[in-house]
N, C-alpha and C positions, 0 to 999 in steps of 0.2 A: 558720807556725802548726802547731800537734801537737795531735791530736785523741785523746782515748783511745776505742779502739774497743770492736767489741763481744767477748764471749768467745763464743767458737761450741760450746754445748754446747746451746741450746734457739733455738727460732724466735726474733727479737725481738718484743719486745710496742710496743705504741704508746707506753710511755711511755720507753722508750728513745730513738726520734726525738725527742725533744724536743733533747734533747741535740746532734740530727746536723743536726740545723733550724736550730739557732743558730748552729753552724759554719759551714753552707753559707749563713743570711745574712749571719753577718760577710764570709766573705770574697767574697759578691757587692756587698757596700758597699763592700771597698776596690777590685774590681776596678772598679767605677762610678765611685771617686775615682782612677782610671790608676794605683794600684799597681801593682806585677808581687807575684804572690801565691805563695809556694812551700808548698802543702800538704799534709800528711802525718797519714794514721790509721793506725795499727797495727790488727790480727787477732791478739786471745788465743787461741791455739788447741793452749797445752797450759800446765793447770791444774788443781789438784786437781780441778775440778768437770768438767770434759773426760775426764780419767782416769778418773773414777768411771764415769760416761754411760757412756760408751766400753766400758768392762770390763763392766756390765752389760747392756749391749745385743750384747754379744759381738761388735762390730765392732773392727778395727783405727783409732787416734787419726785419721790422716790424713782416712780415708773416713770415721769420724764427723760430723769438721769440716768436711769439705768440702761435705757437703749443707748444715750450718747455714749455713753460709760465701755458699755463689752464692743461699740462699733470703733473706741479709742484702742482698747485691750485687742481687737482683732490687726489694726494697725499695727500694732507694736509689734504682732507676731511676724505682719508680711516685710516688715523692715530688718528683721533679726535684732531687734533689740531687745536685750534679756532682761527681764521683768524684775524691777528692783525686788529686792527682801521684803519693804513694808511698802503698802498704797492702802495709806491711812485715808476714811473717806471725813471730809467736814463734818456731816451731821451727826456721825459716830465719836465725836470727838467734843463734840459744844458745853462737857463737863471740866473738860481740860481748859477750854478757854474761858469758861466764866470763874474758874481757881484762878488764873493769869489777872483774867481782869481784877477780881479781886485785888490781888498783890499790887498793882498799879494801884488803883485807891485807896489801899491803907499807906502806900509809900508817900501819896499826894501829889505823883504824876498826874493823874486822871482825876476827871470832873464827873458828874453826872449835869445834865441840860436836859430842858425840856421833851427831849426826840431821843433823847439817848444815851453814851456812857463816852467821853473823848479823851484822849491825850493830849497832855499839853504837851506840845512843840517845846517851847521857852525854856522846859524844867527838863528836857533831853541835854545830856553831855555828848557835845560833837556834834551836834545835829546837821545830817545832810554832808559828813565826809565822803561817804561813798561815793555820792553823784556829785563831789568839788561843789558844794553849794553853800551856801549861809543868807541867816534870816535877814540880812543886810543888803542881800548885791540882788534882789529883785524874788528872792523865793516866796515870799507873801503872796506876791502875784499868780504866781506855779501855782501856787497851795489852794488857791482860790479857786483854780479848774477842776478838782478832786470830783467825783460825782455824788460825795454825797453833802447833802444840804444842813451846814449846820451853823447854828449862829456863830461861834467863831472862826474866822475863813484860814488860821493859822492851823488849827486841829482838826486832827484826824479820828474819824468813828471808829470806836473799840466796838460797840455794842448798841444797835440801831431799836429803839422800845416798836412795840407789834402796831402794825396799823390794819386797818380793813383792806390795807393792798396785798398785805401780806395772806391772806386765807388764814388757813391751817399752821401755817408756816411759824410756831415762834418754840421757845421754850424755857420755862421757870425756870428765874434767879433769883438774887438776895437784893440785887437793886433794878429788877422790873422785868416782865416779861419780855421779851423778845430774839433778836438773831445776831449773831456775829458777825464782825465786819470783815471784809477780807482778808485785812494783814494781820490781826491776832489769830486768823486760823493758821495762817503757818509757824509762826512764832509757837502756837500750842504742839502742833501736831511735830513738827520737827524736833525741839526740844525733848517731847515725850519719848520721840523715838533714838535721839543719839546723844541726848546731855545737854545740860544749859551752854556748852562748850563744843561745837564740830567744828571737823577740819575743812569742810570743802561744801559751798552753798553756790550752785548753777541757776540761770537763767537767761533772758533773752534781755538785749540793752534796753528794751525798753519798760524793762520789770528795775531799774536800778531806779528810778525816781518815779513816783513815792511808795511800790510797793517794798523793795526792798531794803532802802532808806527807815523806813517805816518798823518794820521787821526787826533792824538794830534800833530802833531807838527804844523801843518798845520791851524788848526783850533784856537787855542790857540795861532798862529800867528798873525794872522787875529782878532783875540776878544780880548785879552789879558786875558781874564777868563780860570778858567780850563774846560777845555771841558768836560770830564766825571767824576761822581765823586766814581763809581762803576765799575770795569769789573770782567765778568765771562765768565772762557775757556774750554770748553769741551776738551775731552783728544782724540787722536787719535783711530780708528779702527783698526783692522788688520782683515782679512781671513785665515784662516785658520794657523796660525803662520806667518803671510808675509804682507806686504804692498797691499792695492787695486789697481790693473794696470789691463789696459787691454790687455798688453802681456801676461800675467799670467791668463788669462780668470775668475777674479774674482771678477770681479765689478759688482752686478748684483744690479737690481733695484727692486720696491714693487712689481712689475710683473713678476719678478724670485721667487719672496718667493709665490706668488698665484698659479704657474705652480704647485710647490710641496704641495697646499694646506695648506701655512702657512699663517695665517690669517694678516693682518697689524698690528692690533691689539695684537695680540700675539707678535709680532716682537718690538712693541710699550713695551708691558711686558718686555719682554728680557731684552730693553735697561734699563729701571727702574732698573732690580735684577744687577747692576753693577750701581758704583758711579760713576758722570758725570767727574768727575778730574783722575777715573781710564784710564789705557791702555784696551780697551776690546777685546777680540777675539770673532770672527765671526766663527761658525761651524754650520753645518746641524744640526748637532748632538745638540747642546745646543740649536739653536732655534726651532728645533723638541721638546724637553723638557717643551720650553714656551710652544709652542701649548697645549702640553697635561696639562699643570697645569692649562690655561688659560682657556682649556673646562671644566676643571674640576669646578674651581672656577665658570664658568656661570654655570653648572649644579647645584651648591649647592647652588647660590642667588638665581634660580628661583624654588628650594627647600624650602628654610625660607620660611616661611608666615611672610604678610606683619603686618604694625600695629605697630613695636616696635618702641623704642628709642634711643637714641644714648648714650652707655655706657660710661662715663664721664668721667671714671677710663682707658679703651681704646683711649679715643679720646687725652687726657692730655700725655699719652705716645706718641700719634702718632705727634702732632701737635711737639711736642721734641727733633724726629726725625724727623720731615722732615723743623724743622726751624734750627735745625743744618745742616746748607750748602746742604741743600736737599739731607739726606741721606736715598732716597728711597731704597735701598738694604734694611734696617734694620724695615723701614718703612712697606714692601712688608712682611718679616719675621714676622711683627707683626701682620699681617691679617690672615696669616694663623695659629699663635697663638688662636686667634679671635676664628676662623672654628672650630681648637678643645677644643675651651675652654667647657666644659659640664654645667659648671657654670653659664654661661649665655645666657638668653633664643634665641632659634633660632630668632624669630621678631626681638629682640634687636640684633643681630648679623647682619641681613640683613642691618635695617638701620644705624648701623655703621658703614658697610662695604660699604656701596651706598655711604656716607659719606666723607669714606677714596677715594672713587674714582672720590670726585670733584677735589680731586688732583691727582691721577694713572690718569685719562682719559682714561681708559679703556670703558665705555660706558655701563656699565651694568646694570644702570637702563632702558636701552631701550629694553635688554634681553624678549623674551618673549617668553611664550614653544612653539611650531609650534602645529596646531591643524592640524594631517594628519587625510586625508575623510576614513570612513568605506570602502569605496569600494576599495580602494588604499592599505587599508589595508589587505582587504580579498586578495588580488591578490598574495600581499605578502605572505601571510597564503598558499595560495596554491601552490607559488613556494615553501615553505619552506616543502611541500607533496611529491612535484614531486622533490626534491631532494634529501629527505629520500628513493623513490622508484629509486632512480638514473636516473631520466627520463630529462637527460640533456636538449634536443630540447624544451621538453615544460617546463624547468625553465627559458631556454637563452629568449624563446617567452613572458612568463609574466613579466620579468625583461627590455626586452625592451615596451612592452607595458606599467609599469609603471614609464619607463624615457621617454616615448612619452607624458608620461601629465605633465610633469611639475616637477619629482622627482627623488631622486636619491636613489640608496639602497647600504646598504654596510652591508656584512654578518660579525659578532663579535660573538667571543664566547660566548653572551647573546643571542643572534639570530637575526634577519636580524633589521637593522636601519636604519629609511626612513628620510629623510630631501626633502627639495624644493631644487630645484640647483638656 
């Protein structure tokens, strides 16, 4: 499996996990079905839009990337998504792609131009099946919005020659200094890592024209094999009814959702109760809802006692659902089935639902009740005194004395609830 990653030139937003969500469910559904899983994301982490960053914030590329870089790797931890096998970075790899390029030029795919090194479109077999396209029914046109600038508006840049925008930025070849283009970097680095031949290439719908178009033509240029013999495309985001821009102040990242106290996890839920082929919308409002179903669900696993089994007659529906085209909405509907089934006893609920969540990734076998101290508690007890006598001053004082050790309180119409912060 090859994942296309992220490009480390800005924090990721939420609507980029969408995409690392569905990765990390597929291949928690084959490792459930006893595949052995060999998985692989690549790190864009030199690109026109990294160069640019880079040169404007007057940082060297490396140290640019490498904050976006471990602040991407820190994400992937708070969503429980398991850290593929290889995260092959670009600029470690740009010997791999100028072999590639190579092989495209002696085949007579690829040109060299004045700016750089291109492929010809023309001389691809099949060009544009992926995205149901042909050079015939208006792709010229598409082809022409590309972002990079080259005399022929059909071709696409393998390998862009160094300019003074670049800085530092390039690295000796056989047909002229400079940088890689985006879509020979994955064609290099995924190839190198599972075969001119894999089974399963992920990405977001809007990576199927022209990056991943691009990808087979290029690659399958160079092999003569079919390069993938599997893709799956996750569907677009929206906020609030509308596209994520940052004019529209609506891009926000896993560190906007913890501001409001929305767990990753929860937000991790969300994406799950929505099919990965759907359109989804982004609201406070619905991912307020994960939260609360999400506490609720950890409050009733670490309710079950432990000890049960795994319902055979639950697990044979779920596996059903979730090996057709990983339809966790229906999948998620069946757990809480599960919760009120009266039927079956709570143990055997727990460990069928711990079960169900080697594929949610939810993390809830690591759930554990918080053991608050007696004394932490009495303080509580006594603010919860001094604000039946209305004696504001000395509730606001036990309420900060018990967030000076370590905890937090929040009053509920059950009466006050103490967590660790």
């Amino acid at each position: 499996m090859y994942h296309c990653g992220p490009t480390v030139y800005d924090y990721a937003h939420i609507g980029n996990f969408r995409s690392y969500i569905l990765a990390d469910t597929l291949r928690r559904v084959f490792e459930h079905s006893g595949f052995s899983v060999r998985q692989v994301m690549n790190i864009t982490d030199v690109d026109d839009k990294t160069i640019k960053r880079s040169r404007d914030e007057g940082v060297g590329l490396s140290d640019f990337t490498a904050k976006y870089e471990s602040s991407f790797l820190e994400d992937l931890y708070a969503l429980n998504i398991k850290k593929p096998l290889e995260m092959p970075k670009a600029t470690e790899s740009v010997s791999l792609m100028i072999a590639l390029i190579e092989t495209l030029l002696e085949k007579g795919v690829a040109y060299k131009a004045k700016d750089g090194i291109y492929f010809s479109i023309d001389k691809a077999r099949s060009y544009g099946e992926l995205a149901k396209i042909s050079l015939g029914s208006g792709a010229r046109e598409r082809i022409k919005n590309d972002e990079y600038d080259k005399e022929n508006p059909q071709d696409f840049a393998l390998w862009k020659f160094h300019t003074e925008n670049d800085g530092l930025v390039g690295w000796e070849a056989p047909f002229g200094k400079g940088r890689p283009g985006w879509h020979i970097e994955c064609s290099a680095m995924s190839m190198n890592a599972l075969g001119e031949t894999f089974d399963i290439h992920t990405g977001g719908v809007d990576l199927i024209f022209p990056h991943h178009t691009n990808e087979i033509a290029q690659s399958e240029s160079a092999t003569g094999k079919k390069f993938v013999n599997m893709w799956l495309h996750n569907n677009h985001m929206l906020v609030d009814g509308e596209k994520m821009s940052k004019s529209l102040g609506n891009t926000y990242t896993l560190a906007d959702l913890e501001k409001k106290n929305i767990d990753p996890l929860a937000y991790r839920y969300w994406l799950l109760s929505a099919h990965y082929r759907t359109l989804s919308n982004f609201t406070w409002e619905a991912v307020a809802g994960a939260q609360n179903a999400f506490e609720k669900l950890k409050s009733l696993v670490m309710e079950f006692p432990k000890g049960g089994k795994v319902d055979l007659a639950y697990k044979a529906e779920f596996d059903s659902f979730i090996n057709d085209d990983l339809d966790t909405p229906k999948a998620l509907a069946l757990m809480w089935e599960l919760v009120h089934d009266q039927e079956v006893l709570p143990a055997d609920k727990k460990t069928t639902i711990l079960m169900f969540d080697e594929i949610f990734g939810l993390n809830l076998k690591n759930i554990h009740r918080q053991e608050i101290p007696a004394d932490i508690t009495a303080l509580a007890q006594k603010r919860e005194t001094a604000r039946e006598a209305k004696n504001w001053h000395l509730a606001d004082e036990l309420r900060r004395n018990i967030e000076a050790r370590g905890y937090e309180l929040k009053d509920t119409e059950n009466g006050p609830k103490i967590t660790t912060k």
